[in-house]
N, C-alpha and C positions, 0 to 999 in steps of 0.2 A: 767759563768753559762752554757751556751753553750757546755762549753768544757766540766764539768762536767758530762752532762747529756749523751753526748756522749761517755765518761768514761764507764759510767752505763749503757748505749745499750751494749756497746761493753763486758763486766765485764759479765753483764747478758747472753748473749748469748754464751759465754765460759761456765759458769754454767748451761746452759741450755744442752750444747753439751756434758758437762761432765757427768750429773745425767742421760743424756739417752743414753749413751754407758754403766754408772755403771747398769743400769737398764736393758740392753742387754745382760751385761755379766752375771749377775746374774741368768737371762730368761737360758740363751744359759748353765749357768752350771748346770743346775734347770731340764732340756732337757737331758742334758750329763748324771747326773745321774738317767733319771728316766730312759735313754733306756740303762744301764748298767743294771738296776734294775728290767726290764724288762726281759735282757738277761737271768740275773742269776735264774728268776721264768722259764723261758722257759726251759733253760739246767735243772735246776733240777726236774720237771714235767717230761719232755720225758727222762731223764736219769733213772727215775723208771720202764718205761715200756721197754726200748733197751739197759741198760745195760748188758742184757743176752736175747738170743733171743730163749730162752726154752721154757717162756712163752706165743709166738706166733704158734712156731712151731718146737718141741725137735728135732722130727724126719728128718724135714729139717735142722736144725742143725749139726744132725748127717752124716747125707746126705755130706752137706758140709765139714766137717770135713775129712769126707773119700776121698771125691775129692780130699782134696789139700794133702793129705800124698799121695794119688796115681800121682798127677803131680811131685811130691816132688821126688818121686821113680822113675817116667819115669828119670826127669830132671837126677837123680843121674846114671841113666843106660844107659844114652846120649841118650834116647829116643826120646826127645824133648831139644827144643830151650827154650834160655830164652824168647822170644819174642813169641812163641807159648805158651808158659802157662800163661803169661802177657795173652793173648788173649785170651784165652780157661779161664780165670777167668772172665775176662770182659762179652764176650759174650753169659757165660753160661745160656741157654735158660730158667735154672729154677730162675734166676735173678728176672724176670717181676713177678713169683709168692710171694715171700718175699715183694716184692715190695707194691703189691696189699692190704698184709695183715697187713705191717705196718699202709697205707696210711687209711685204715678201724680205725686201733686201733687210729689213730689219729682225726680223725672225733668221733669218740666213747668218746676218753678222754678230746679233746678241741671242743669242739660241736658251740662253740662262736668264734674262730679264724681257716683260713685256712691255712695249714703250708704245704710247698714243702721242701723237705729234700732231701740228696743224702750220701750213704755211700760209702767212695772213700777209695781202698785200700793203700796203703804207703810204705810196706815191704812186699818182702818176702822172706825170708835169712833163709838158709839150714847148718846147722852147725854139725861139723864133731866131735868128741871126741879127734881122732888124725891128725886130719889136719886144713886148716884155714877155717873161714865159711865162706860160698859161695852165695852172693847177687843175689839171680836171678831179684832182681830188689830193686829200696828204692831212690821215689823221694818226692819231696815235694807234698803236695793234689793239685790236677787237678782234672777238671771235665769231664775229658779224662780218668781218672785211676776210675772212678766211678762204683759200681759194683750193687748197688739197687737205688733206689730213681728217681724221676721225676723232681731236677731241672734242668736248663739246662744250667746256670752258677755258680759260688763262690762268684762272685763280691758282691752281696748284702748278702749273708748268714754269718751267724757267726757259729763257732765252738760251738759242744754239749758238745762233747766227744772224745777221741782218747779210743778203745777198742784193747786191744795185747793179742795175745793166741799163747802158746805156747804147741805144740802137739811133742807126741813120734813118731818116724820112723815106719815103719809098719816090719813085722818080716823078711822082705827079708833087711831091712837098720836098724837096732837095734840100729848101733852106731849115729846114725843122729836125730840128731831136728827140729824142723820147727819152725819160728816163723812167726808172719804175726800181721801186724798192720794195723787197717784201721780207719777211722775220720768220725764222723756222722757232717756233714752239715746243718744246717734250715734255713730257709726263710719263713717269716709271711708273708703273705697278707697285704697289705692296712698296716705296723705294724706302719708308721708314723701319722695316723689318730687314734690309739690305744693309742700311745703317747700322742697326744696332748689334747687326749679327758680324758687322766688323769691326764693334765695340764692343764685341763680349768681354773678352778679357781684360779693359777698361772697369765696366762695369762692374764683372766678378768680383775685381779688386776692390772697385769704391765701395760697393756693398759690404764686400767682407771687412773694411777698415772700417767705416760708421757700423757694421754691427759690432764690431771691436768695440769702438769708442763706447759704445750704449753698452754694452757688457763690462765692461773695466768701468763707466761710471756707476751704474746699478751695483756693482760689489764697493765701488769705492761707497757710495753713500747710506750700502748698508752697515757696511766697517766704522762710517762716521754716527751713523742711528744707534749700532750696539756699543759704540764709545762712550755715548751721552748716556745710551741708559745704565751702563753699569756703571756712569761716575756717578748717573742721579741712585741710584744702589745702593751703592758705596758710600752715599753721601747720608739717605734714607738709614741705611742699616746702622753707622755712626752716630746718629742723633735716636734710634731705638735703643742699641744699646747701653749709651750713655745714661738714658732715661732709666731703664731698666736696673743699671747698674748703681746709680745714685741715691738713690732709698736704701737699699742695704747698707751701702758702705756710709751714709750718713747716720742710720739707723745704729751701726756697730761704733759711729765716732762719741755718739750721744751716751750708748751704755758705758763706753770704756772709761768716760769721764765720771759715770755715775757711779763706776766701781770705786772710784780715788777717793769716793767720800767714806770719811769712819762711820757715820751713823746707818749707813748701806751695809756694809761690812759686817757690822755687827748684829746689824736684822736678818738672820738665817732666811725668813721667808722672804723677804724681797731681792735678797742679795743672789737667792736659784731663781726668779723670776726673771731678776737680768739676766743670768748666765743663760734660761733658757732663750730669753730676746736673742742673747748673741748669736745660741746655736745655728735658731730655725734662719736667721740673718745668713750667715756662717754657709747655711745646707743649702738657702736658695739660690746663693754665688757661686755653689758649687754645680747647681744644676742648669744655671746660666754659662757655665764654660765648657760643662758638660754640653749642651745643646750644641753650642755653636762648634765645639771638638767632634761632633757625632755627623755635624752636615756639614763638616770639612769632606768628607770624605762621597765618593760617585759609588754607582751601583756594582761597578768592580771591585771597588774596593773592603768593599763591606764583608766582614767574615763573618757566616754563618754557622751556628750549632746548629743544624737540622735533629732532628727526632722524629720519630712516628706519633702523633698524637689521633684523641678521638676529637674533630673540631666541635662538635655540640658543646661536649666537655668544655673545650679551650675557651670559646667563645661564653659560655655561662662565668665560669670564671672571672673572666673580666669584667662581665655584666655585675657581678657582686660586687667586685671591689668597686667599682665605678658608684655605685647605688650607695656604699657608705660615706665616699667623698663628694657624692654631691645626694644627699638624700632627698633635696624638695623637687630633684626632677624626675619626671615621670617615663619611666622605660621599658617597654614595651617589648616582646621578643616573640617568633613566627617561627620556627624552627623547622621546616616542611622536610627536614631530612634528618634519617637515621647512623648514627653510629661510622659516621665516615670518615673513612684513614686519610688523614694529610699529612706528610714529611715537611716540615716547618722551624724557624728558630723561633721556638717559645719566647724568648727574650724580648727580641726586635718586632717581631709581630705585635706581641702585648701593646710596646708603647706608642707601635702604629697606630692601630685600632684606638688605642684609648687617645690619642691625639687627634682622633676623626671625631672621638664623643665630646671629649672635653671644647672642642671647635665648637660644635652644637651648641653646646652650654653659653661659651663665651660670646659668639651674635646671634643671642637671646630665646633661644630654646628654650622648653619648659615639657615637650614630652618627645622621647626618642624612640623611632622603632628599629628595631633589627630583624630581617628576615632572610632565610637562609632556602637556595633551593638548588638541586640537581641536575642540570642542563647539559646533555650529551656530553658526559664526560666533563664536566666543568663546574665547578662548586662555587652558586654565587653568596657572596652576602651581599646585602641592601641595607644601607644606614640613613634614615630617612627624618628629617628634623623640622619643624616648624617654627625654624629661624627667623630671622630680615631674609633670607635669600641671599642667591647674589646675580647680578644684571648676566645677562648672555655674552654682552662683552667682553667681559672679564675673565668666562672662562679658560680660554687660552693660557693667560698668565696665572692662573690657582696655585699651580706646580712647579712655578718658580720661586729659586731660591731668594729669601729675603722680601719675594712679594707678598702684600696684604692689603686685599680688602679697601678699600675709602669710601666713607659716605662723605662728598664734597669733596675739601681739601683736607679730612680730622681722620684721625686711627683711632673709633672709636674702644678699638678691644686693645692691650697690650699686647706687647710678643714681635720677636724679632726677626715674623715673617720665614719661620725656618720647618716650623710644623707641616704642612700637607707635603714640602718639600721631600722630608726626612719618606713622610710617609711614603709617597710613590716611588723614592730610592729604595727602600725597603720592597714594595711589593716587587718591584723591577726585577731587583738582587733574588726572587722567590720566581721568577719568569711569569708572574702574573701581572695584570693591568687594574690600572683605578679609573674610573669615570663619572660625571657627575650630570647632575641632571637639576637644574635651578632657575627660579625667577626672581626678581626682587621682589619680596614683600607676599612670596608665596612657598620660602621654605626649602633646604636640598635634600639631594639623595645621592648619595656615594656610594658605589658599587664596585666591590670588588671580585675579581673574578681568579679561581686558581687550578689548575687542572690536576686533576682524580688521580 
């Protein structure tokens, strides 16, 4: 059973790892297409307004145009260097004006997104009719070769567009062409928060499903933990009982044959010796179905005779009887309170308490205190032992049914784990609380507390 169940942790929590990596991947492809999807609305919005830039500004256009057939003309008259008209393109001072008026046409047609752009030139290659063309330059986009725009890197931008224009020679170069290619660049603002917030309900869902899954595994593996432990219980409390119950009922097989004998029979005095063997055999069976018929039952179900008692009284009481059935232990009693009324079952109470002393006794006690005090309205007793203790960890489970105690793997005390149980159903069923206060190898202290 055991092995099983740990089967099924183990089993679960692979399913569990798998369905929230499949639910990651899905997120993460769910993500990949919306900012491709993204892309392709950006590039085609500003590819209406910059794939010709007449409708910004013709005459800078034209402007332009005639620069570069007149660099194109110096270049061809060895006027200039390839690296001086690389530069006289870059830093040409009417650059910053183009610039101004896109970044306008942009704020005008995305009024809801803020977009840094950069137009980076590529080529510019002078081709001859009868000779070979001639690269005055042709590298890949840098944010170095940029000739309009305000960003100030590539790394986060994605491609709009690549725009190529190819212009005639002016009338002193007739036989020469110009070509020139340059790449428009963007970069959104904030465009991962644009993302996501078109992914909310994506999101919403995967979240809420992996926290699903993680909520229905956590109950699943708690359901599988309190499976194990009450069959190890069940398993535990079978092997006490047995224990418990095999001494009498061997005890009672042993006399019954000693009765058969005629010379028994006939001995008055030993033939009441066995009959008394039988009885107390007999009485302790009884009190062992007795126990376990008494903590069948929850704090509901328990019927009470309540009474009005004086507790100094009640509690003395018990202290005597307790003192005749174990006289070499030493017990001690504080009684810091007078004469105070508690509505209580005499009955069920008694064998509470005495199941908290006789505990004492049984993980090795030898003097018990009891003290009693008055506390706004709330009557405590304190049962206090100089036992073995028990570890901190264990507190928790004290008040469970069927649990007890281990030093190691051994029960050194007998008992079928049903005493502190009984006890705190008892106090419970009275709307009072038990608590405990212990260390191994320094003794406990049970306190119970019951309101005035």
């Amino acid at each position: 059973m055991k092995q099983r169940i740990n089967l099924l942790i183990a089993f679960s929590i692979i399913a569990l790892i798998t369905l929230s990596v499949v639910q990651c991947y899905l997120v993460k492809t769910a993500y990949d297409y919306k900012v491709a999807q993204f892309h392709s609305e950006i590039k085609e919005d500003i590819a209406k307004i910059t794939n010709d830039y007449s409708d910004i500004d013709s005459a800078y256009v034209n402007k332009k145009e005639r620069l570069y057939k007149l660099l194109a003309q110096n270049y061809v008259l060895d006027k200039k260097s390839k690296s001086a008209i690389k530069n006289t393109l870059i830093l040409d001072e009417s650059n910053d004006t183009l610039t101004r008026k896109i970044q306008l046409r942009f704020k005008r047609d995305f009024p809801n997104i803020d977009i840094d752009f950069a137009i980076v030139l590529n080529k510019f290659v002078i081709y001859n009719s009868h000779k070979k063309s001639d690269t005055v330059f042709s590298e890949k986009p840098l944010i170095q070769n940029k000739i309009y725009g305000n960003l100030k890197s590539l790394n986060n931008a994605f491609l709009v567009r690549n725009y190529v224009s190819t212009t005639n020679g002016s009338s002193q170069m007739q036989d020469y062409k110009l070509l020139t290619e340059d790449s428009m660049y963007v970069s959104v603002i904030d465009w991962e928060m644009i993302i996501f917030e078109r992914m909310r309900i994506i999101l919403l869902l995967s979240l809420l499903s992996i926290l699903t899954l993680i909520t229905l595994f956590v109950i699943a593996i708690k359901a599988l933990i309190k499976q194990k432990k009450v069959s190890d219980v069940k398993t535990d409390f079978i092997n006490n009982i047995t224990h418990e119950l095999k001494t009498p009922l061997t005890t009672l097989g042993i006399s019954t044959k000693i009765l058969e004998r005629i010379d028994i029979r006939n001995n008055e005095e030993q033939f009441n010796s066995v009959l008394n063997t039988i009885s107390r055999q007999n009485h302790r069976l009884q009190n062992l179905i007795d126990e376990v018929m008494a903590n069948s039952f929850g704090e509901n179900e328990i019927e009470l005779q309540k009474e009005k008692i004086d507790a100094e009284l009640f509690l003395k009481a018990i202290v005597d009887d307790f003192e005749v059935t174990f006289p070499k232990v030493n017990i001690e009693t504080h009684f810091n309170t007078k004469e105070t009324s508690l509505v209580l079952d005499k009955f069920h109470l008694t064998t509470a308490i005495l199941n908290v002393l006789e505990n004492a006794v049984k993980y090795g006690s030898n003097t018990i205190t009891i003290n009693t005090e008055l506390i706004k309205s709330q009557f405590n007793i304190s049962i206090k032992d100089d036992g073995i203790g028990i570890s901190k960890n264990k507190h928790s489970f004290l008040f469970d049914k069927f649990y007890r105690v281990e030093e190691g793997n051994l029960h050194n005390a007998k008992g079928l784990g049903l005493g502190l149980f009984y006890v705190k159903q008892i106090i419970k069923a009275h709307q009072g609380t038990i608590d405990v206060i212990s260390d191994l190898g320094k003794g406990s202290e049970f306190t119970i507390v019951f309101k005035v």
